[in-house]
C-alpha atoms as one frame of an Amber mdcrd trajectory, in Angstrom:
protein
   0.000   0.000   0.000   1.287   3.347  -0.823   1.383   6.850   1.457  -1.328
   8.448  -0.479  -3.860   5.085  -0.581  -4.353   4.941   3.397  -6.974   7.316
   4.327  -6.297  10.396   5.939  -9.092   9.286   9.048  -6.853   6.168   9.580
  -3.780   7.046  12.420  -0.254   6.272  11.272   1.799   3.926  13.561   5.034
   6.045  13.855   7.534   4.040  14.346  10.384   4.015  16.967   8.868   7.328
  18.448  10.383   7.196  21.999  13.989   7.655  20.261  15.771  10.587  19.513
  17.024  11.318  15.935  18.412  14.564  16.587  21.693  14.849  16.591  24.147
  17.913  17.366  27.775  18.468  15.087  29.868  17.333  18.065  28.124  14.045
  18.530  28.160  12.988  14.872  31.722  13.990  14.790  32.417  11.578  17.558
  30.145   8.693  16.400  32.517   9.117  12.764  35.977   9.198  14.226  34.764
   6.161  16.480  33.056   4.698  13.727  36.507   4.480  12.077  38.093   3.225
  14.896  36.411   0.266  14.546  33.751   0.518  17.866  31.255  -1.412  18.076
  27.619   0.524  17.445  27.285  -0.558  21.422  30.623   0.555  22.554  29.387
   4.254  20.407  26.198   4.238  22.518  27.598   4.127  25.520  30.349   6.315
  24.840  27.878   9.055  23.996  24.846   7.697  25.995  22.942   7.132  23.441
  20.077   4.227  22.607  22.286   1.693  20.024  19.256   2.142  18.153  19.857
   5.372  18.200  23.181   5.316  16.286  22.480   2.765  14.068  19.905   5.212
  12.375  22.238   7.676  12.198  25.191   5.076  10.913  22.804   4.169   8.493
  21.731   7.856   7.381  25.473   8.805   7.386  25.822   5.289   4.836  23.729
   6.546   2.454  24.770   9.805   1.996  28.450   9.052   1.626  29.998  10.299
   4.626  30.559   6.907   6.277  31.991   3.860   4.607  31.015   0.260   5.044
  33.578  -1.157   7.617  34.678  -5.183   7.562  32.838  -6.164  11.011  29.680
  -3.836  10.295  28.004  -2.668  13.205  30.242  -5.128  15.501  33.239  -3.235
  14.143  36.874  -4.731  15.270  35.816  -5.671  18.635  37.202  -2.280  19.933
  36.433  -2.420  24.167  38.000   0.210  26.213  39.764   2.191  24.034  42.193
  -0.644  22.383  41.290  -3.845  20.197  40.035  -6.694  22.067  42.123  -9.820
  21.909  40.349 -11.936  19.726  40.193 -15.891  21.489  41.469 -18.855  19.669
């Protein structure tokens, strides 16, 4: 079903509506550099006490408009804890 065939009487669900989307320079700067680091999209939300869910939108948006390149681990990243790679167990 397309936007314009529902109704207008009928409510939308809005989806994911108790997160926040808005983000200021200085945090999208730091969810980048750490983003490049290889952090884990957890590791970024706590960092910058954020909802994971949180940053993975924004991962995404950044993704699709070019400023943010796909990464070998993807949103697990290199297994970055505590500011150094995690030693990875045999």
């Amino acid at each position: 079903m397309s936007r314009e065939s529902y109704e207008l009487t009928e409510k939308p669900y809005i989806a994911c509506i108790n997160l926040n989307f808005d983000w200021i320079k200085s945090e999208i700067s730091e969810v980048k550099t750490m983003w490049e680091q290889g952090f884990s999209v957890w590791d970024i939300a706590q960092a910058i006490a954020r909802d994971p869910d949180e940053v993975t939108i924004l991962i995404i948006d950044l993704a699709r408009k070019g400023r943010v390149k796909p990464r070998s681990g993807g949103a697990y990243g290199r297994g970055v804890q505590g500011g150094r790679v995690a030693e990875k167990a045999n």
